[in-house]
PDBQT receptor file of N, H, CA, C and O in Angstrom, charges set to zero:
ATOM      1  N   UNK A   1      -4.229  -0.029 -18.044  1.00  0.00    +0.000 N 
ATOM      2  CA  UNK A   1      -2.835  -0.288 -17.696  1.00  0.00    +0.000 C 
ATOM      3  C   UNK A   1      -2.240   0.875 -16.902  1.00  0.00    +0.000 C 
ATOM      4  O   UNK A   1      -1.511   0.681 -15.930  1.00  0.00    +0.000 OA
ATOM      5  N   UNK A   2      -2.596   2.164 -17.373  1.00  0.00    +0.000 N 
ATOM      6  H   UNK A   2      -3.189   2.322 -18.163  1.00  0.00    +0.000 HD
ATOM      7  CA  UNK A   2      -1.989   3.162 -16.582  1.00  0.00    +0.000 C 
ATOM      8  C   UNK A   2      -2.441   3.526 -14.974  1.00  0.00    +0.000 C 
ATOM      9  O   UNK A   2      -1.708   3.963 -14.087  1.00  0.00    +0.000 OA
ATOM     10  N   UNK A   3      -3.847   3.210 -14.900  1.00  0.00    +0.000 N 
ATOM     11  H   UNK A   3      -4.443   2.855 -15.620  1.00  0.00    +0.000 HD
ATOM     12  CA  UNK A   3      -4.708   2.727 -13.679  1.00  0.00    +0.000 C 
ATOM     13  C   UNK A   3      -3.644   2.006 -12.817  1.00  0.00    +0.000 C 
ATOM     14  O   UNK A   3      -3.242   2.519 -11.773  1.00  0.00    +0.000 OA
ATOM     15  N   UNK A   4      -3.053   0.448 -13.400  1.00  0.00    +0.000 N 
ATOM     16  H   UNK A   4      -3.379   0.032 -14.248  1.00  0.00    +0.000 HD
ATOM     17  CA  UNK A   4      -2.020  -0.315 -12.461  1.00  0.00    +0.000 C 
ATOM     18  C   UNK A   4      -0.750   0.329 -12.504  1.00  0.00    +0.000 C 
ATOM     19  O   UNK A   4       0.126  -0.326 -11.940  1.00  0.00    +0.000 OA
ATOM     20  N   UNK A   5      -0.495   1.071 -12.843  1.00  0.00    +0.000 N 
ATOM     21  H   UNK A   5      -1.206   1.604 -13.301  1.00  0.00    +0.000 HD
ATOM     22  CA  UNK A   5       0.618   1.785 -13.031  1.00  0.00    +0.000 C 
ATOM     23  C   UNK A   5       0.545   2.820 -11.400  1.00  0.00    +0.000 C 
ATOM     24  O   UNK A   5       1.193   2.860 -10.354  1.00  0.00    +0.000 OA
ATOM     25  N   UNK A   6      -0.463   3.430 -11.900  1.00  0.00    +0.000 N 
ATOM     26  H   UNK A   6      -0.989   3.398 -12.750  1.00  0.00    +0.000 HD
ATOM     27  CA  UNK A   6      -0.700   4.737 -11.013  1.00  0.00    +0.000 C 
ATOM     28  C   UNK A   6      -1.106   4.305  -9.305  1.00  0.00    +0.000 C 
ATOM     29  O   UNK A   6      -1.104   5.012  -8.297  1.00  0.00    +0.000 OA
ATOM     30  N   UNK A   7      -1.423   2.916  -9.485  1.00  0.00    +0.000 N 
ATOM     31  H   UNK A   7      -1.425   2.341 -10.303  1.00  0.00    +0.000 HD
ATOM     32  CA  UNK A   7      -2.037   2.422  -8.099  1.00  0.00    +0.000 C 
ATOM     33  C   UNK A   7      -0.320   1.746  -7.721  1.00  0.00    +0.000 C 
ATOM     34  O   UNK A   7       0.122   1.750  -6.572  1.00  0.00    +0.000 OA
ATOM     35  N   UNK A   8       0.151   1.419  -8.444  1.00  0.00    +0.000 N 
ATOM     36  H   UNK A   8      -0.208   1.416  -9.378  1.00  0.00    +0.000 HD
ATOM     37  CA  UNK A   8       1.641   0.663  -7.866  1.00  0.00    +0.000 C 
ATOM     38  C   UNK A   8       2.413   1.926  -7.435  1.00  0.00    +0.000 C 
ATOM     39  O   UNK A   8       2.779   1.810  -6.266  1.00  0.00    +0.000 OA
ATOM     40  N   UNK A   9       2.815   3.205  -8.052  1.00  0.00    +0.000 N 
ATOM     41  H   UNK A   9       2.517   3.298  -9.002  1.00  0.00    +0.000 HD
ATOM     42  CA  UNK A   9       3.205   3.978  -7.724  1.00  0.00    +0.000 C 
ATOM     43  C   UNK A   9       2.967   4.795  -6.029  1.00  0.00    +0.000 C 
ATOM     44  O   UNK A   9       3.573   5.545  -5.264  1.00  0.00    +0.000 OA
ATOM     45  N   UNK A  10       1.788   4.116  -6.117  1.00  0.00    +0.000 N 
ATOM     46  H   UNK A  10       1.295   3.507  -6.738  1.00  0.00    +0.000 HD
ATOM     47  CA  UNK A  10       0.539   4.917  -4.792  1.00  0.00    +0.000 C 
ATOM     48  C   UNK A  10       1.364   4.100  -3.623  1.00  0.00    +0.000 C 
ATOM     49  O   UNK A  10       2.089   4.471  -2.700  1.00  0.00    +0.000 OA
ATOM     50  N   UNK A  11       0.959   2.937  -4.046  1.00  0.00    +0.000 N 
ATOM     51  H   UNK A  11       0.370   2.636  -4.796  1.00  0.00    +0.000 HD
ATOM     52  CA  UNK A  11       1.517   2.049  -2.919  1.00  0.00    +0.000 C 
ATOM     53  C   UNK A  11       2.748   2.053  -2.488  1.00  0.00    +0.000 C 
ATOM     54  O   UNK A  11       3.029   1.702  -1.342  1.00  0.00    +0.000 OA
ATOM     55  N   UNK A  12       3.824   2.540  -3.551  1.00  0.00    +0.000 N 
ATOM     56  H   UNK A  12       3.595   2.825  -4.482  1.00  0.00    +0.000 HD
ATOM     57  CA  UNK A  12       5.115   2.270  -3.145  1.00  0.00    +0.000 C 
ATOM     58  C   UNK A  12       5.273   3.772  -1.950  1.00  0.00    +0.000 C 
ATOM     59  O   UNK A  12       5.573   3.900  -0.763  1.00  0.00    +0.000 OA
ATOM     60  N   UNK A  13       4.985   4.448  -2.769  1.00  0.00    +0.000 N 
ATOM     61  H   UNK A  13       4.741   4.344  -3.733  1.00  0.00    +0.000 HD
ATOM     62  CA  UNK A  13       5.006   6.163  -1.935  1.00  0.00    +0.000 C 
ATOM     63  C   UNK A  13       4.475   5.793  -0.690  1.00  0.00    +0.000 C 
ATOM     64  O   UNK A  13       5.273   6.018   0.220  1.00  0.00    +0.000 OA
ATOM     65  N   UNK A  14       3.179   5.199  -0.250  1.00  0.00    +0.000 N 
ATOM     66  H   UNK A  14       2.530   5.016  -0.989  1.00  0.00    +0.000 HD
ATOM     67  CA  UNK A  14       2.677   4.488   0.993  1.00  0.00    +0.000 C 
ATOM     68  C   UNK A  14       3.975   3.994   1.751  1.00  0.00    +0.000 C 
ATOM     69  O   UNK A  14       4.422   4.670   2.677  1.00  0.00    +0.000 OA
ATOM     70  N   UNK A  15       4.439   3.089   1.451  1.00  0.00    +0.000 N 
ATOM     71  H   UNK A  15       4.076   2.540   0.698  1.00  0.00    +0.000 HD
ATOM     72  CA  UNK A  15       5.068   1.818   1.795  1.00  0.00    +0.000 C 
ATOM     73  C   UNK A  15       6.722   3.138   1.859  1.00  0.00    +0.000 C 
ATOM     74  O   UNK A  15       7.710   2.658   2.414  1.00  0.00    +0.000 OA
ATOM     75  N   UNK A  16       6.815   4.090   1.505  1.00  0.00    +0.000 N 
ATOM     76  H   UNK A  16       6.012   4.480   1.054  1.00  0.00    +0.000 HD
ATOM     77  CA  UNK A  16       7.972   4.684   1.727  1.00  0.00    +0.000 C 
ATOM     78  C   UNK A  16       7.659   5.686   2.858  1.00  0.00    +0.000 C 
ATOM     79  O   UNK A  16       8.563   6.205   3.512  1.00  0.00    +0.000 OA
ATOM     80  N   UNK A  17       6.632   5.890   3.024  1.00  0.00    +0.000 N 
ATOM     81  H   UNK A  17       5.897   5.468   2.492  1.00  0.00    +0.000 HD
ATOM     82  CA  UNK A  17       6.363   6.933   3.919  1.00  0.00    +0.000 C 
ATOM     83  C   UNK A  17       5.877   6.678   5.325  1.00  0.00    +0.000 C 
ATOM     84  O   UNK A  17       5.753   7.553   6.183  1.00  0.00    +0.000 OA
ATOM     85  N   UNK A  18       5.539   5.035   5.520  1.00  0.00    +0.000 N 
ATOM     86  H   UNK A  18       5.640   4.325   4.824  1.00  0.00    +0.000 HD
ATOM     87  CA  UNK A  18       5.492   4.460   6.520  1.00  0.00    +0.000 C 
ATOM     88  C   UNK A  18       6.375   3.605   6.740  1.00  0.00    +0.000 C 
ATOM     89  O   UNK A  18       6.453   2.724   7.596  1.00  0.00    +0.000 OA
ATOM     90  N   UNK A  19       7.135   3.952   5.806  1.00  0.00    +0.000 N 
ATOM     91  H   UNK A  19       7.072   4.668   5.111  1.00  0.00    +0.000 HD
ATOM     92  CA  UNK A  19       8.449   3.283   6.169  1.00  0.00    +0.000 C 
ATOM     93  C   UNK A  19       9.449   4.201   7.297  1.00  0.00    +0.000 C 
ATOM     94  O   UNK A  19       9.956   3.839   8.359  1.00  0.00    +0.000 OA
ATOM     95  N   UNK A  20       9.487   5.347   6.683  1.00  0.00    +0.000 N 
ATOM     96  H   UNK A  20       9.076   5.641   5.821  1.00  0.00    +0.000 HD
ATOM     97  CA  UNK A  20      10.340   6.507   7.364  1.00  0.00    +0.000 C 
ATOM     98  C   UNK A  20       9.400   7.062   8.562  1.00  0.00    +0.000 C 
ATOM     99  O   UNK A  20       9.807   7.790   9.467  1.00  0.00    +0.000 OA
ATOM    100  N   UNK A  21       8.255   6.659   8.433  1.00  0.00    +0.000 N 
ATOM    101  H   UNK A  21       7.924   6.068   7.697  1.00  0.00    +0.000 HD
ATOM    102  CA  UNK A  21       7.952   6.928  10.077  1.00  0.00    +0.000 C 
ATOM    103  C   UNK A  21       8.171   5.916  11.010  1.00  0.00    +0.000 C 
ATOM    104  O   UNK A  21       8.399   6.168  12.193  1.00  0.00    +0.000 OA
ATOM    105  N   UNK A  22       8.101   4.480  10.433  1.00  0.00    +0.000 N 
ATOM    106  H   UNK A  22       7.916   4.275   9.472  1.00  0.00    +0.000 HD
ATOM    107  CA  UNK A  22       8.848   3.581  11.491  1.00  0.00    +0.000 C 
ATOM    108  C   UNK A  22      10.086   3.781  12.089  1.00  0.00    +0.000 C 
ATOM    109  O   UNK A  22      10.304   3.774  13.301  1.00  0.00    +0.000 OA
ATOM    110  N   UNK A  23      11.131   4.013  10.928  1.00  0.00    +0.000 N 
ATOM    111  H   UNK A  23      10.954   4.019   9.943  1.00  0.00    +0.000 HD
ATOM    112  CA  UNK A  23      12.177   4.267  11.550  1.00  0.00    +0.000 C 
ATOM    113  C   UNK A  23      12.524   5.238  12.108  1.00  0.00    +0.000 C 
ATOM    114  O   UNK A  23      13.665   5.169  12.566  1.00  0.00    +0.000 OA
ATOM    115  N   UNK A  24      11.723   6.611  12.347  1.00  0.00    +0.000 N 
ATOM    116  H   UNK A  24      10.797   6.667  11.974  1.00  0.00    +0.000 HD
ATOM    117  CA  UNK A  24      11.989   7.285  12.775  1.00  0.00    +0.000 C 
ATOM    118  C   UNK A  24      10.969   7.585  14.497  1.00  0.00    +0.000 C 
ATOM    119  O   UNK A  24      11.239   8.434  15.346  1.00  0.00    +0.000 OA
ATOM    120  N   UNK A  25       9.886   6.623  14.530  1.00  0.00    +0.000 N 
ATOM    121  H   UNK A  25       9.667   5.933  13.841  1.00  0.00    +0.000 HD
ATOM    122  CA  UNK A  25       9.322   6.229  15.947  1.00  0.00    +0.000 C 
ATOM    123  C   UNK A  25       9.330   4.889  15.695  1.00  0.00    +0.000 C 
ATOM    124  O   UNK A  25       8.673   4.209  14.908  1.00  0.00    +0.000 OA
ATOM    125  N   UNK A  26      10.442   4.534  16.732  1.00  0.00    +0.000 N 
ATOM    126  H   UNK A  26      10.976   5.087  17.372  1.00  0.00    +0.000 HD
ATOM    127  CA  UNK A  26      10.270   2.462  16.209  1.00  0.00    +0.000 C 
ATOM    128  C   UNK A  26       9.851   2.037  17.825  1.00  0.00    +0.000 C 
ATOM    129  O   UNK A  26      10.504   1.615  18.780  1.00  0.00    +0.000 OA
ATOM    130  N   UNK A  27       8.260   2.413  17.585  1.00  0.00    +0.000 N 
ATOM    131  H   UNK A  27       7.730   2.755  16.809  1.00  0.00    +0.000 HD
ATOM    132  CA  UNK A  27       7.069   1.862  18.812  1.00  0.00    +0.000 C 
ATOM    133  C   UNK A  27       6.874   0.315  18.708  1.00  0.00    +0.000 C 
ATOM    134  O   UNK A  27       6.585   0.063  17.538  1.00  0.00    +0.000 OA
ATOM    135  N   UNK A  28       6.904  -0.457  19.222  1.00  0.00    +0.000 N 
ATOM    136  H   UNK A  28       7.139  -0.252  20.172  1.00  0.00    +0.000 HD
ATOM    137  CA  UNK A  28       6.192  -1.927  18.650  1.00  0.00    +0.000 C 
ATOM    138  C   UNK A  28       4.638  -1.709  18.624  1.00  0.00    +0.000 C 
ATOM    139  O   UNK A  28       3.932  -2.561  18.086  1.00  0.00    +0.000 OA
ATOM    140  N   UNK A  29       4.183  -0.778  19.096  1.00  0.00    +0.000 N 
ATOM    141  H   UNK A  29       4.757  -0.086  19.533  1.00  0.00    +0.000 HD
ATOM    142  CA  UNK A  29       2.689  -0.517  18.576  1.00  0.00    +0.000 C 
ATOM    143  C   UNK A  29       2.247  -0.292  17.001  1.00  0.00    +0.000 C 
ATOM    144  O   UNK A  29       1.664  -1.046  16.221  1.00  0.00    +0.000 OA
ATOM    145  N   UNK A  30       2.743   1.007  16.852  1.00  0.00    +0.000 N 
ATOM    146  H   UNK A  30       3.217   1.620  17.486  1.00  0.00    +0.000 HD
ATOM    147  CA  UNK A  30       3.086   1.776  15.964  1.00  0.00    +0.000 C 
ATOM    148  C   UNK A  30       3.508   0.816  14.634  1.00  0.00    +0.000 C 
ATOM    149  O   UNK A  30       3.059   0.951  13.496  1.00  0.00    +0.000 OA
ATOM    150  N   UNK A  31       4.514  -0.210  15.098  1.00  0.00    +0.000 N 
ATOM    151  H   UNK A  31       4.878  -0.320  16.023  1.00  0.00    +0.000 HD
ATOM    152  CA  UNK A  31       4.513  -1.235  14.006  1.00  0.00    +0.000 C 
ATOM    153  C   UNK A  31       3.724  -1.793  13.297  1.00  0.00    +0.000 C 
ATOM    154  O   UNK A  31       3.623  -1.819  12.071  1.00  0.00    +0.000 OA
ATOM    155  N   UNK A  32       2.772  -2.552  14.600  1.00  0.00    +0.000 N 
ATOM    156  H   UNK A  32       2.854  -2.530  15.596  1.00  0.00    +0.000 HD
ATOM    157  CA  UNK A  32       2.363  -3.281  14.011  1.00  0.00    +0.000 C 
ATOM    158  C   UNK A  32       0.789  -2.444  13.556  1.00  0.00    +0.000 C 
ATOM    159  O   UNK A  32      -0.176  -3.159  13.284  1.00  0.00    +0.000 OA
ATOM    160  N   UNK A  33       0.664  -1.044  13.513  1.00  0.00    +0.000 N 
ATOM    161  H   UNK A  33       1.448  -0.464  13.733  1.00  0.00    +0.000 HD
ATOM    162  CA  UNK A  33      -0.443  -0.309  13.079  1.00  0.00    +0.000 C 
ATOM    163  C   UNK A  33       0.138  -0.425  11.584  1.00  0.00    +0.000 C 
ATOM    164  O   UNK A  33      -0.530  -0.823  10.629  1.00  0.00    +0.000 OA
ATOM    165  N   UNK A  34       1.421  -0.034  11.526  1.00  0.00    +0.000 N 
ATOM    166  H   UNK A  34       1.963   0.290  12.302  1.00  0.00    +0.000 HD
ATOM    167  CA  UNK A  34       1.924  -0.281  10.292  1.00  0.00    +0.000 C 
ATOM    168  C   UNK A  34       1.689  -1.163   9.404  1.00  0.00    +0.000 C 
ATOM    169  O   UNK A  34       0.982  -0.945   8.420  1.00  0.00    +0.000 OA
ATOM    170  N   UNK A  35       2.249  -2.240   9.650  1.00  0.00    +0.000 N 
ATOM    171  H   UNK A  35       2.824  -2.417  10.449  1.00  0.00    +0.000 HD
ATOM    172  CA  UNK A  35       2.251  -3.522   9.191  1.00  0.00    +0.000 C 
ATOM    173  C   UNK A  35       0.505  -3.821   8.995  1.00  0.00    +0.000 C 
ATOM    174  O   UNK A  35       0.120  -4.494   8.039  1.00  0.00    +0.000 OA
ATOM    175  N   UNK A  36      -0.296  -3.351   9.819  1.00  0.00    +0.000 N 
ATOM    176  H   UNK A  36       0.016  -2.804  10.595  1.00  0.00    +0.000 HD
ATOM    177  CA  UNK A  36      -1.667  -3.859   9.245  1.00  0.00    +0.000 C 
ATOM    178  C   UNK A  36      -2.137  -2.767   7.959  1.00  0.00    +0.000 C 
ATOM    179  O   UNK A  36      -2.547  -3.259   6.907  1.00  0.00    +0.000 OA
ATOM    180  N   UNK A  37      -2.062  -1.502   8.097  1.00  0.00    +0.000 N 
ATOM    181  H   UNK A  37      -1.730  -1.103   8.951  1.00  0.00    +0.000 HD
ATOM    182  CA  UNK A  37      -2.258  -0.888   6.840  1.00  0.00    +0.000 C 
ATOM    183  C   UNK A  37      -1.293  -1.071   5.932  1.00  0.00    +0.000 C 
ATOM    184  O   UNK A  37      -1.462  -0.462   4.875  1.00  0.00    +0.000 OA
ATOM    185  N   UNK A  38      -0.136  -1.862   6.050  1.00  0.00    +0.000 N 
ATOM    186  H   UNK A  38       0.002  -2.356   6.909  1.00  0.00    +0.000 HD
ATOM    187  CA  UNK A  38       0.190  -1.927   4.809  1.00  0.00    +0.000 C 
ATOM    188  C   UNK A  38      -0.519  -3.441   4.124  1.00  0.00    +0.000 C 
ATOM    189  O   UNK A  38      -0.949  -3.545   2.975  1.00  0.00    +0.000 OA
ATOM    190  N   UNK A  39      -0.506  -4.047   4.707  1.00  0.00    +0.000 N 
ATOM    191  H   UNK A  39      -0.156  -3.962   5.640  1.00  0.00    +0.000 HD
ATOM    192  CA  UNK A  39      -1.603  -5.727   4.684  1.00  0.00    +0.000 C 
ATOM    193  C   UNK A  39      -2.749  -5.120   3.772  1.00  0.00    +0.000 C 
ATOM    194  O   UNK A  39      -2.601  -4.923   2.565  1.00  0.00    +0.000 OA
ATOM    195  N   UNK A  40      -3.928  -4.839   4.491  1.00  0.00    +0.000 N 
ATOM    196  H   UNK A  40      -4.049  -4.998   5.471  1.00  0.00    +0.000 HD
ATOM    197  CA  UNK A  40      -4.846  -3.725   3.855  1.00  0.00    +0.000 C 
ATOM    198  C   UNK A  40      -4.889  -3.530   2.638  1.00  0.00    +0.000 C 
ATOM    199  O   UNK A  40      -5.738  -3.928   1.840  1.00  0.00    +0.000 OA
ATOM    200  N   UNK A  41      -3.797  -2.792   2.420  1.00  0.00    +0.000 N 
ATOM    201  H   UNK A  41      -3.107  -2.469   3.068  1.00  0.00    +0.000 HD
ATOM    202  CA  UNK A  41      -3.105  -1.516   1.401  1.00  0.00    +0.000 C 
ATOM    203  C   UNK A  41      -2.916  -2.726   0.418  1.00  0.00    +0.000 C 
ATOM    204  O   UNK A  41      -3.837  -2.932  -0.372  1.00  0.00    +0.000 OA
ATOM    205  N   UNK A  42      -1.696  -3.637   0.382  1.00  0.00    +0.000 N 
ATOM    206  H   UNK A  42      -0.948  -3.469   1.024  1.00  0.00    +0.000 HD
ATOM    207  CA  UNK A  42      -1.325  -4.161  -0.113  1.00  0.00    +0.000 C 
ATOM    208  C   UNK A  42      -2.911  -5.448  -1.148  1.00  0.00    +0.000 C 
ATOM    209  O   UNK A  42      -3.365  -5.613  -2.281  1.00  0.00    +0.000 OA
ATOM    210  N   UNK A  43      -3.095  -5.951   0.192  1.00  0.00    +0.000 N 
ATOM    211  H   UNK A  43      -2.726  -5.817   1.112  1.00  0.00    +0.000 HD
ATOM    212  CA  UNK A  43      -4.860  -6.779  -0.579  1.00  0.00    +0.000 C 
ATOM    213  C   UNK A  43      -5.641  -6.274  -1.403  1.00  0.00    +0.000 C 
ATOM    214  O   UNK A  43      -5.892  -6.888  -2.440  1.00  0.00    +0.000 OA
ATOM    215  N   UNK A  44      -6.191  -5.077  -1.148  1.00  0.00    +0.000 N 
ATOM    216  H   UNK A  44      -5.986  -4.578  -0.305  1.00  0.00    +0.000 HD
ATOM    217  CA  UNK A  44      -6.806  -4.266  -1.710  1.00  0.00    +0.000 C 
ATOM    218  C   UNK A  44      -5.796  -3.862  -3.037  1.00  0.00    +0.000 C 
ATOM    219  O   UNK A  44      -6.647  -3.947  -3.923  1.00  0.00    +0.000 OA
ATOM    220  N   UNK A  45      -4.705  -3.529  -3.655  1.00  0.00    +0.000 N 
ATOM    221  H   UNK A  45      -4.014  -3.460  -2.936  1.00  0.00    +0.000 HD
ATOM    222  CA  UNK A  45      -3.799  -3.765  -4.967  1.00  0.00    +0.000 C 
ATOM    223  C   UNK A  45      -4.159  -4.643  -5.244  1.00  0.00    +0.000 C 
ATOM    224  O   UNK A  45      -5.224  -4.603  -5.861  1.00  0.00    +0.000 OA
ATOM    225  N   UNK A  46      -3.489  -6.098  -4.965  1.00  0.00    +0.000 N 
ATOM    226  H   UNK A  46      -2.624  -6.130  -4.464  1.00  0.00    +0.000 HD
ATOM    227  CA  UNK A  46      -3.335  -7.787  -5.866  1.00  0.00    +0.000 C 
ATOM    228  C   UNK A  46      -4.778  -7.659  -5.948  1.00  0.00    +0.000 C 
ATOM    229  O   UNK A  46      -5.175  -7.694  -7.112  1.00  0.00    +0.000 OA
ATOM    230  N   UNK A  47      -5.762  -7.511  -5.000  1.00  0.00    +0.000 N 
ATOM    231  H   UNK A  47      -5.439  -7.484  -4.054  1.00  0.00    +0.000 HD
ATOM    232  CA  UNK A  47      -7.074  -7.806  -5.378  1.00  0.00    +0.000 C 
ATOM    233  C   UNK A  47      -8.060  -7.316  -6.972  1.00  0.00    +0.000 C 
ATOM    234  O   UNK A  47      -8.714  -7.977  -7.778  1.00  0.00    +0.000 OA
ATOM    235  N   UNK A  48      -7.660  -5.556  -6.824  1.00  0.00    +0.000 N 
ATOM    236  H   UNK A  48      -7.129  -5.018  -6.169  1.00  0.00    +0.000 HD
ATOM    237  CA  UNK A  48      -8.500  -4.805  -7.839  1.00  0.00    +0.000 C 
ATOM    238  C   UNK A  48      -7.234  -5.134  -9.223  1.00  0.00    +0.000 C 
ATOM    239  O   UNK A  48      -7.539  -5.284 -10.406  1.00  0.00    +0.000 OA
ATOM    240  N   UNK A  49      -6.084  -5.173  -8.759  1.00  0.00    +0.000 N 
ATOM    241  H   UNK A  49      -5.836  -5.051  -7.798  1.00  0.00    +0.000 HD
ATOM    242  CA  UNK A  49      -5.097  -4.878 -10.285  1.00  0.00    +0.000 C 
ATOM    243  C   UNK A  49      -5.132  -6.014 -10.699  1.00  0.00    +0.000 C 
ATOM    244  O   UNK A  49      -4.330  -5.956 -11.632  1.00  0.00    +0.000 OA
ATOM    245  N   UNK A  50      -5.640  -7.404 -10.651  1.00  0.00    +0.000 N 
ATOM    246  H   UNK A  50      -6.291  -7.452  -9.893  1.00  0.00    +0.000 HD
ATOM    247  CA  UNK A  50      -5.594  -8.589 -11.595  1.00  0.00    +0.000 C 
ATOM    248  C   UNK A  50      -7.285  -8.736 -12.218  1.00  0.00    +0.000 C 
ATOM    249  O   UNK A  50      -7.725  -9.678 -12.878  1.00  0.00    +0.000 OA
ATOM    250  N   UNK A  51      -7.968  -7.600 -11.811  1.00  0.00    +0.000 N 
ATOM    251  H   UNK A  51      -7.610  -6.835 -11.274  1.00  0.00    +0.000 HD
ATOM    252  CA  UNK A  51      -9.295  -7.516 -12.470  1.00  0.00    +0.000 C 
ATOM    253  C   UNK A  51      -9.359  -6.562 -13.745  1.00  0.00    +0.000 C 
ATOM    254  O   UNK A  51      -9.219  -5.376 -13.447  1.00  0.00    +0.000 OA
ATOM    255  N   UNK A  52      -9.565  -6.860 -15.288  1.00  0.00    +0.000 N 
ATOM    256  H   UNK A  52      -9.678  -7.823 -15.529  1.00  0.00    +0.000 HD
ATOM    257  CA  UNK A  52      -9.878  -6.578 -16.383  1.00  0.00    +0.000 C 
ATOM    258  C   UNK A  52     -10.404  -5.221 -16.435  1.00  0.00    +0.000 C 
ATOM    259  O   UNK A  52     -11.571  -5.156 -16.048  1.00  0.00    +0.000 OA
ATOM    260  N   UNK A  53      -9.898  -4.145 -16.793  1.00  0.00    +0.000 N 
ATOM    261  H   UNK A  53      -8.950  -4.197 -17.107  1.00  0.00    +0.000 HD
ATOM    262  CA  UNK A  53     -11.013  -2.982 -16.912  1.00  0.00    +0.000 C 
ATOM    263  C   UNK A  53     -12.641  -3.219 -17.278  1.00  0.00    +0.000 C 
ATOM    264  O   UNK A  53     -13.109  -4.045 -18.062  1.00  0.00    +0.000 OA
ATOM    265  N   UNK A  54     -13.232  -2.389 -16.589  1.00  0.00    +0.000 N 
ATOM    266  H   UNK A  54     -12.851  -1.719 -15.953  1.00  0.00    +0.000 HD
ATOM    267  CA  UNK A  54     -14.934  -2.699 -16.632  1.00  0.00    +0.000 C 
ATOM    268  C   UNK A  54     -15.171  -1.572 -18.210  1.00  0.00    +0.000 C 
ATOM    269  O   UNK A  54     -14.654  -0.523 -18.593  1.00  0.00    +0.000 OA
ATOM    270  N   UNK A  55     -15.646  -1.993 -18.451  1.00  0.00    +0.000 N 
ATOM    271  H   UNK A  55     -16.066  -2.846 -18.140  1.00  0.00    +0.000 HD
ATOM    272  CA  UNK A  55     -16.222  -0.956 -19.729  1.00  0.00    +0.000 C 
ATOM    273  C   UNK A  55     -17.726  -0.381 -19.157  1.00  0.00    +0.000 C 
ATOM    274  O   UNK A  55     -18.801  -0.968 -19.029  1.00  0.00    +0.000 OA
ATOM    275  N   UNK A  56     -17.313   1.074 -18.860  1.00  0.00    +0.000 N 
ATOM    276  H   UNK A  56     -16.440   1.552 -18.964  1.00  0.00    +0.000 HD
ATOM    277  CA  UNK A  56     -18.896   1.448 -18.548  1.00  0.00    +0.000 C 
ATOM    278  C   UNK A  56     -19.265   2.514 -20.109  1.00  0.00    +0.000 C 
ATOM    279  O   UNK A  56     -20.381   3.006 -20.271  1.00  0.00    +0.000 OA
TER     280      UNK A  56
């Protein structure tokens, strides 16, 4: 649980820090570089955080 905790936290800090570089270079390139690592970013979360801890 603290695993999804610590990965939601990750993402939001992501998602704030490419946030404030958009607005602070608002390229339509640059956007949409954005917008795909956050896609990425975002899949890669819903994907691993609805999977059960593995017991090794």
């Amino acid at each position: 649980m603290t695993d999804r905790i610590m990965a939601l936290v990750a993402f939001l800090v992501l998602l704030g820090f490419l946030g404030v570089l958009v607005i602070g270079v608002p390229h339509i390139d640059l956007i949409v570089v954005v917008l795909i690592t956050l896609l990425l970013a975002g899949w890669d979360f819903w994907k691993h955080s609805g999977k059960p801890d593995s017991e090794m």
